[in-house]
The first five atom37 places (N, CA, C, CB, O) and aatype in JSON, in Angstrom:
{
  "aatype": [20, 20, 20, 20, 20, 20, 20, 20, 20, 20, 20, 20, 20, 20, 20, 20, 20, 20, 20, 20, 20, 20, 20, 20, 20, 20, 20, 20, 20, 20, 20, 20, 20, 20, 20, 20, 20, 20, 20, 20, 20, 20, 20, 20, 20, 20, 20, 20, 20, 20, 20, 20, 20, 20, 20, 20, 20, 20, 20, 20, 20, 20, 20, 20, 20, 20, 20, 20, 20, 20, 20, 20, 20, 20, 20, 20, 20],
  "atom_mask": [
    [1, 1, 1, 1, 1],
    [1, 1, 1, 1, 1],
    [1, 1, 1, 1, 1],
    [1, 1, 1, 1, 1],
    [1, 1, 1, 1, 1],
    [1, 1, 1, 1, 1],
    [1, 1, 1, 1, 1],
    [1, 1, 1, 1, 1],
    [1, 1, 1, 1, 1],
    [1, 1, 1, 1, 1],
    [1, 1, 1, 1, 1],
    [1, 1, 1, 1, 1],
    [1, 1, 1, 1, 1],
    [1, 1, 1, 1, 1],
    [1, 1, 1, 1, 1],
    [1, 1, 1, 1, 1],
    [1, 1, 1, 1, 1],
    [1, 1, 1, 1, 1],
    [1, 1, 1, 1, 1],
    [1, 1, 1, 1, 1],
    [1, 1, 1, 1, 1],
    [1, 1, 1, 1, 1],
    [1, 1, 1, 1, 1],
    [1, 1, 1, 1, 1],
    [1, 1, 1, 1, 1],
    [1, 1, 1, 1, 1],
    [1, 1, 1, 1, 1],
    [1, 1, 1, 1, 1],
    [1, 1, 1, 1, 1],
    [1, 1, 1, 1, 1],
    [1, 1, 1, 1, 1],
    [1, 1, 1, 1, 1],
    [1, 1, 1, 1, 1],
    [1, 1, 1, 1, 1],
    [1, 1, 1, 1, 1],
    [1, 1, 1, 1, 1],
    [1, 1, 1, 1, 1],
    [1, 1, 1, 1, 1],
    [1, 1, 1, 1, 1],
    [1, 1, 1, 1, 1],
    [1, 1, 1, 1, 1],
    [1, 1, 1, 1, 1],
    [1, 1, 1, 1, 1],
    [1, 1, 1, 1, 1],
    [1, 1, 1, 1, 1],
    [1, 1, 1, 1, 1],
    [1, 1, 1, 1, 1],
    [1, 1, 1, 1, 1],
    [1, 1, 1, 1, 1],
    [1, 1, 1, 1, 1],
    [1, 1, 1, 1, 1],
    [1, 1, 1, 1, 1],
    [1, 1, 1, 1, 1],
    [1, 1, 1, 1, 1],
    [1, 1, 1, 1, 1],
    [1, 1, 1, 1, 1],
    [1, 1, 1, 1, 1],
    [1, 1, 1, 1, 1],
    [1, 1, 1, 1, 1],
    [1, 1, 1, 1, 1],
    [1, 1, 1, 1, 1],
    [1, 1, 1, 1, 1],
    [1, 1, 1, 1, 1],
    [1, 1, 1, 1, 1],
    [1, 1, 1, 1, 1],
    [1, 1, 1, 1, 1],
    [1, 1, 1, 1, 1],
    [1, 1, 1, 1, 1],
    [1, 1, 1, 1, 1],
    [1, 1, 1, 1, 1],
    [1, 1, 1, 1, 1],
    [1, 1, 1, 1, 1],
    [1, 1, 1, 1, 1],
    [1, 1, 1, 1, 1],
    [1, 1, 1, 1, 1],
    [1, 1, 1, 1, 1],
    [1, 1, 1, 1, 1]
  ],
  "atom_positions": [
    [[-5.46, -18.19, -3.02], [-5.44, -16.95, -3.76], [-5.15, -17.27, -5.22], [-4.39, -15.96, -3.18], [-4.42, -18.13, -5.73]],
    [[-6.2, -16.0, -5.94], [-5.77, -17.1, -7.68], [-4.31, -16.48, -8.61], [-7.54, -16.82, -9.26], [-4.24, -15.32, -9.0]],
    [[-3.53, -17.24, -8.78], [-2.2, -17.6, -9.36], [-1.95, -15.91, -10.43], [-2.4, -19.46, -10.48], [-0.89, -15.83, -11.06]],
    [[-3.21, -14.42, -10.55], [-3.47, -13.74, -11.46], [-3.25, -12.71, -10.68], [-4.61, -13.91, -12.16], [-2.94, -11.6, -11.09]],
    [[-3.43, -13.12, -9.09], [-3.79, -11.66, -8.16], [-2.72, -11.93, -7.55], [-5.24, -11.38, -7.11], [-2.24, -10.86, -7.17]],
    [[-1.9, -13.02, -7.16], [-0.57, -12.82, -7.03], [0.48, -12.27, -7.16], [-0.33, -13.19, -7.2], [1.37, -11.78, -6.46]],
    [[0.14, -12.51, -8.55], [1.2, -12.24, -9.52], [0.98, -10.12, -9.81], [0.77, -13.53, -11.24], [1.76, -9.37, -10.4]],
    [[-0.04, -9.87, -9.28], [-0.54, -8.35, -9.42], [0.21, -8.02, -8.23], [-2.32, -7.95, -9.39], [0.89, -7.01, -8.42]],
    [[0.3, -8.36, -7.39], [0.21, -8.03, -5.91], [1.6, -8.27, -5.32], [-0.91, -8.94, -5.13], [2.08, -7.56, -4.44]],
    [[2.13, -9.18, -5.8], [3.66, -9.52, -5.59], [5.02, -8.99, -6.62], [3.66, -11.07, -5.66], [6.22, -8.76, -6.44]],
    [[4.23, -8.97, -7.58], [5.28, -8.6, -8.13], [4.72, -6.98, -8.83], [5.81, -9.87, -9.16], [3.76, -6.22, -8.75]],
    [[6.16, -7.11, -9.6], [6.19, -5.66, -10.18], [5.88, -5.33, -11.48], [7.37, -5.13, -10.07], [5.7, -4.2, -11.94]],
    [[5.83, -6.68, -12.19], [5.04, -6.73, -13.32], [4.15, -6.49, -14.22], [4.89, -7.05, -13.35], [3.26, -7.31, -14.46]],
    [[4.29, -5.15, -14.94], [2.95, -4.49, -15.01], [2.13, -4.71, -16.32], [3.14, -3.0, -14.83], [1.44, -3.83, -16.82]],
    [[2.25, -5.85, -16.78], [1.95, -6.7, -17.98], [1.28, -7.42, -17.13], [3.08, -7.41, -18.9], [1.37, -8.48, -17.75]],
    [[0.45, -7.78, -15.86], [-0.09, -8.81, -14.88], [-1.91, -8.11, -14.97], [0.93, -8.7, -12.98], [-2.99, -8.69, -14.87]],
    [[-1.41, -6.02, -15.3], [-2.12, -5.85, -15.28], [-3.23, -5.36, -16.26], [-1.82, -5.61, -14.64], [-2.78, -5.24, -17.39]],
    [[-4.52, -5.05, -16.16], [-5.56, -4.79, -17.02], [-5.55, -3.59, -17.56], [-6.67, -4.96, -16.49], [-5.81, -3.21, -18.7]],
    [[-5.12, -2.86, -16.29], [-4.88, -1.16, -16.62], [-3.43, -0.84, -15.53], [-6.67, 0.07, -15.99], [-3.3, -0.96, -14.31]],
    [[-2.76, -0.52, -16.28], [-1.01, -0.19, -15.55], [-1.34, 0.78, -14.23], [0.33, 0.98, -16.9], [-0.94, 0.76, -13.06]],
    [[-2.23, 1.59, -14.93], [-2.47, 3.41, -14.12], [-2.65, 2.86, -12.98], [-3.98, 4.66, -14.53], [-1.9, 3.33, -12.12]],
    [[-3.55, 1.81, -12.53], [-3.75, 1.4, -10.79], [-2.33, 1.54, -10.23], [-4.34, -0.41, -10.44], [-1.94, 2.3, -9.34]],
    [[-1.68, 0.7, -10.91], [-0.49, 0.74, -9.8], [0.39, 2.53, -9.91], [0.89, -0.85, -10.34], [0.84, 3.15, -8.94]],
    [[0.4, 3.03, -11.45], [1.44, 4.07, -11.58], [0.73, 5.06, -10.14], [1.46, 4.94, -13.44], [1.48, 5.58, -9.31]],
    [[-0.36, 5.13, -10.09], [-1.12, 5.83, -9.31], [-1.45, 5.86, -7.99], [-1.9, 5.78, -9.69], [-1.37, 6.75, -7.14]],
    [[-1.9, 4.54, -7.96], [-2.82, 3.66, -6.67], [-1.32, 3.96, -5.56], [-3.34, 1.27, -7.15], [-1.13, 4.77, -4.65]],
    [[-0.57, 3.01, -6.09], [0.72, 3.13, -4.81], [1.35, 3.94, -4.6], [1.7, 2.47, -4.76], [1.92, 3.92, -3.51]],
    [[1.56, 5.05, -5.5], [2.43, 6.45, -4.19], [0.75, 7.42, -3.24], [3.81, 8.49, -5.82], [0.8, 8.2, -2.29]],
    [[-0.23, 7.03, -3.84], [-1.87, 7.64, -3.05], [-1.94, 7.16, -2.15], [-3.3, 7.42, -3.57], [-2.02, 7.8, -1.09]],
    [[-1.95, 5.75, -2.21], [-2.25, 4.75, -0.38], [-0.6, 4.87, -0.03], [-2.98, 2.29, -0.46], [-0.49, 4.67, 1.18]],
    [[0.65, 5.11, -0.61], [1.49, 5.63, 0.56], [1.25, 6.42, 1.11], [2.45, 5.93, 0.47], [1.11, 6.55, 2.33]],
    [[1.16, 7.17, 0.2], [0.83, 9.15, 0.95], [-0.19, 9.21, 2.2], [-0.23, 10.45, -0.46], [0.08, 9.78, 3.26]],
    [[-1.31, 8.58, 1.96], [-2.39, 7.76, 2.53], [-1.88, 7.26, 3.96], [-2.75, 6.49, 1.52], [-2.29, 7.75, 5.02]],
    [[-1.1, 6.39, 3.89], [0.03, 5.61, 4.98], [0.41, 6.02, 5.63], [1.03, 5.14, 4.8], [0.23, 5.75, 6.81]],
    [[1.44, 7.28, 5.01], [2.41, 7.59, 5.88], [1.56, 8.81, 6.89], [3.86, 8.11, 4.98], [1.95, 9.09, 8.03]],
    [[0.19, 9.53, 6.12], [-0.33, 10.65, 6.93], [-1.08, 10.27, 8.02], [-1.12, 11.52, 6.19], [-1.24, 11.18, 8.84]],
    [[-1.74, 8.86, 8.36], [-2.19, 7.65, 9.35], [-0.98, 7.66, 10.38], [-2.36, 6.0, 8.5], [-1.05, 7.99, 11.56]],
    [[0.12, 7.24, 9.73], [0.82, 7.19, 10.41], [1.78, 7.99, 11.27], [1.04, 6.7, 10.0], [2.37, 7.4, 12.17]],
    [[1.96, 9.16, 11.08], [2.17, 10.3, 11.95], [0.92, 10.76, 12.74], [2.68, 11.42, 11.12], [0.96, 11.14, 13.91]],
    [[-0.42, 10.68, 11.82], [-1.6, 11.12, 13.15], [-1.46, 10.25, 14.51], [-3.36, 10.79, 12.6], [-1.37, 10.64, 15.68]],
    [[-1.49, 8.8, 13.9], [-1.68, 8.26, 15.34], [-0.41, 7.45, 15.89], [-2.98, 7.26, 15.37], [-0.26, 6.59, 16.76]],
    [[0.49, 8.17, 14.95], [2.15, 7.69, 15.79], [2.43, 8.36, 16.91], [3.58, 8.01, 14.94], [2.79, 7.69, 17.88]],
    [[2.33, 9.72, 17.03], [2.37, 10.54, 18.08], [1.54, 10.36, 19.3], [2.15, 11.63, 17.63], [1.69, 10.93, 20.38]],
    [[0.4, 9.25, 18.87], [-0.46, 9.29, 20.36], [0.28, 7.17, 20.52], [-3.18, 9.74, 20.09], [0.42, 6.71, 21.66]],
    [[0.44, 6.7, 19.87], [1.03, 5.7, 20.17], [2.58, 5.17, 20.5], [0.63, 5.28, 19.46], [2.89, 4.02, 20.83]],
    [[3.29, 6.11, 20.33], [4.87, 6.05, 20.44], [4.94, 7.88, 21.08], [5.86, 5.62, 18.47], [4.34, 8.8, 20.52]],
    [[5.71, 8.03, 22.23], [6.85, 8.81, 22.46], [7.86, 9.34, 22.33], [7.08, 8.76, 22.77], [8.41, 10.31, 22.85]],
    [[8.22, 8.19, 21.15], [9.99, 8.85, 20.93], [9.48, 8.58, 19.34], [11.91, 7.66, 21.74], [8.63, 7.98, 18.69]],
    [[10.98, 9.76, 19.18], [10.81, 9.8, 17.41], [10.67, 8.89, 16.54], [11.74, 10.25, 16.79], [9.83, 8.8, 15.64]],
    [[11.93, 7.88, 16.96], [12.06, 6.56, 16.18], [10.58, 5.96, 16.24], [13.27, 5.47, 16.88], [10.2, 5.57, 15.14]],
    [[9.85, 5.83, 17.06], [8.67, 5.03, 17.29], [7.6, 5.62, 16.24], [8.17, 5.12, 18.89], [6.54, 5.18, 15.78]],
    [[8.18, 6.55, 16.1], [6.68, 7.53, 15.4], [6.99, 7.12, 13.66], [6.81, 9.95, 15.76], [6.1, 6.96, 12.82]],
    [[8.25, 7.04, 13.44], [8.84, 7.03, 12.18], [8.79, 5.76, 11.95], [10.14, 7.58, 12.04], [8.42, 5.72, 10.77]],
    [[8.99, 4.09, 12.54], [8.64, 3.19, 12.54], [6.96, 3.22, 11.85], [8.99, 2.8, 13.8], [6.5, 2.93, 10.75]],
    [[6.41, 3.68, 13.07], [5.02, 3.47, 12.73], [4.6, 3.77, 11.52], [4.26, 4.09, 13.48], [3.96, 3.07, 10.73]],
    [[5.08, 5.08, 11.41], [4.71, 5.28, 9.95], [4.93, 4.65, 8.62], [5.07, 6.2, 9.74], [4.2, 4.51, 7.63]],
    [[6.07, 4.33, 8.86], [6.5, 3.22, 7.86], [5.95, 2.06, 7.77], [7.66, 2.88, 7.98], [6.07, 1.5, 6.68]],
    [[5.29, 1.44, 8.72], [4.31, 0.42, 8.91], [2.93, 0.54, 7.97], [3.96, 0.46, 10.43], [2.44, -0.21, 7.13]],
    [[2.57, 1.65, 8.43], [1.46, 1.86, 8.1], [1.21, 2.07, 6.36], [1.14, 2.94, 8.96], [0.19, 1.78, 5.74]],
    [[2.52, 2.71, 5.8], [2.91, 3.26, 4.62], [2.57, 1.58, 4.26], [4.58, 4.16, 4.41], [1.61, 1.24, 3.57]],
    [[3.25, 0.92, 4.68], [3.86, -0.36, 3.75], [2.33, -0.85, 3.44], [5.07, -1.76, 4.71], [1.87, -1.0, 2.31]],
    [[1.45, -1.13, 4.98], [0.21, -1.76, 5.27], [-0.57, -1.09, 4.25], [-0.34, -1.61, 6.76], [-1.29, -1.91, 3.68]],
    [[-0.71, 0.26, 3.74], [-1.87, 0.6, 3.1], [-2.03, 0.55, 1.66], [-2.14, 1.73, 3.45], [-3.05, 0.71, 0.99]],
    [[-0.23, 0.17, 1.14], [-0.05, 0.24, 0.15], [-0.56, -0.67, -0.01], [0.87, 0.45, -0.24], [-1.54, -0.49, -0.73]],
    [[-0.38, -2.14, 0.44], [-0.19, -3.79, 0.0], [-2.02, -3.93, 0.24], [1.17, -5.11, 1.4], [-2.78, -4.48, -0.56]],
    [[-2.4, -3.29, 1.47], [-4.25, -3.81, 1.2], [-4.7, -2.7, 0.02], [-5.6, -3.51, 3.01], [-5.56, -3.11, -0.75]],
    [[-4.31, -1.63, -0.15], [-4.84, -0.85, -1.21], [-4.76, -1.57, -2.9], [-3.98, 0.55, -1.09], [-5.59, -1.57, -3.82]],
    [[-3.63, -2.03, -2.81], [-3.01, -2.76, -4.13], [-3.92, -3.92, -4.48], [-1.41, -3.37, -3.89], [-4.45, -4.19, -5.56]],
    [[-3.99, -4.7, -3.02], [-4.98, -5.53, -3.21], [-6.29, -5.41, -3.48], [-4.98, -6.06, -2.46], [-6.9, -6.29, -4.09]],
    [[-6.96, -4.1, -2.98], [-7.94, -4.04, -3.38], [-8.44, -3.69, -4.68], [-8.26, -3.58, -2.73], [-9.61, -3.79, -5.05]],
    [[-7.4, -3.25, -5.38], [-7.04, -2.44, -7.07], [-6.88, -3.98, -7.37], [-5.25, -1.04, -7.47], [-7.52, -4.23, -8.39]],
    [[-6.45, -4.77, -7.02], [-5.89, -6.02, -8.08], [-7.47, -6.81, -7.93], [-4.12, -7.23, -7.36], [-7.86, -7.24, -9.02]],
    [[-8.13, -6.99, -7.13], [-9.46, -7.55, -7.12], [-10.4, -7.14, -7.78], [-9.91, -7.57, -6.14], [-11.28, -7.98, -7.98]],
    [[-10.6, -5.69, -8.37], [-11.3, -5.06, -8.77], [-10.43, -4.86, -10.41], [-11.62, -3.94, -7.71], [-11.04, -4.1, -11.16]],
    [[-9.46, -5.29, -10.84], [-8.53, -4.73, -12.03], [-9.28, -6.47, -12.7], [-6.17, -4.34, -11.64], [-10.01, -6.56, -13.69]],
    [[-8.95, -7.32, -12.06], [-9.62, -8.75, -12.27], [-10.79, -9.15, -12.38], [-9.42, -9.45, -11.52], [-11.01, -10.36, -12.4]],
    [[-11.72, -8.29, -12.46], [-12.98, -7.99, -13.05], [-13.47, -7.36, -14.26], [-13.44, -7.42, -12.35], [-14.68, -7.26, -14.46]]
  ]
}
């Protein structure tokens, strides 16, 4: 991975990027994004509350970090 999209993607650094707005933007959208995935199909995959609230949080985290990534691949162009 190149040493530019790392550094987009890992850290919080917003001098890494081309245009700031991806991230001010991009990451509370693919949370929001996340967390609404994750209550649709928490409830058909978990039974109990905790399970559903887990999931979601999973999913929150998951959509942020491939969404980010996909903003940092495309910000690097």
């Amino acid at each position: 991975m190149d040493a530019s999209l790392k550094a987009r993607i890992f850290r919080t650094d917003l001098s890494a990027w081309n245009n700031k707005w991806y991230v001010i933007f991009g990451s509370p959208i693919f949370a929001a994004i996340g967390v609404l995935l994750g209550w649709l199909f928490g409830g058909h995959l978990f039974s109990s509350e905790l399970g559903v609230v887990l999931i979601a949080s999973l999913f929150a985290g998951a959509t942020v970090l491939i969404g980010n990534t996909v903003l940092a691949v495309i910000d690097s162009r």
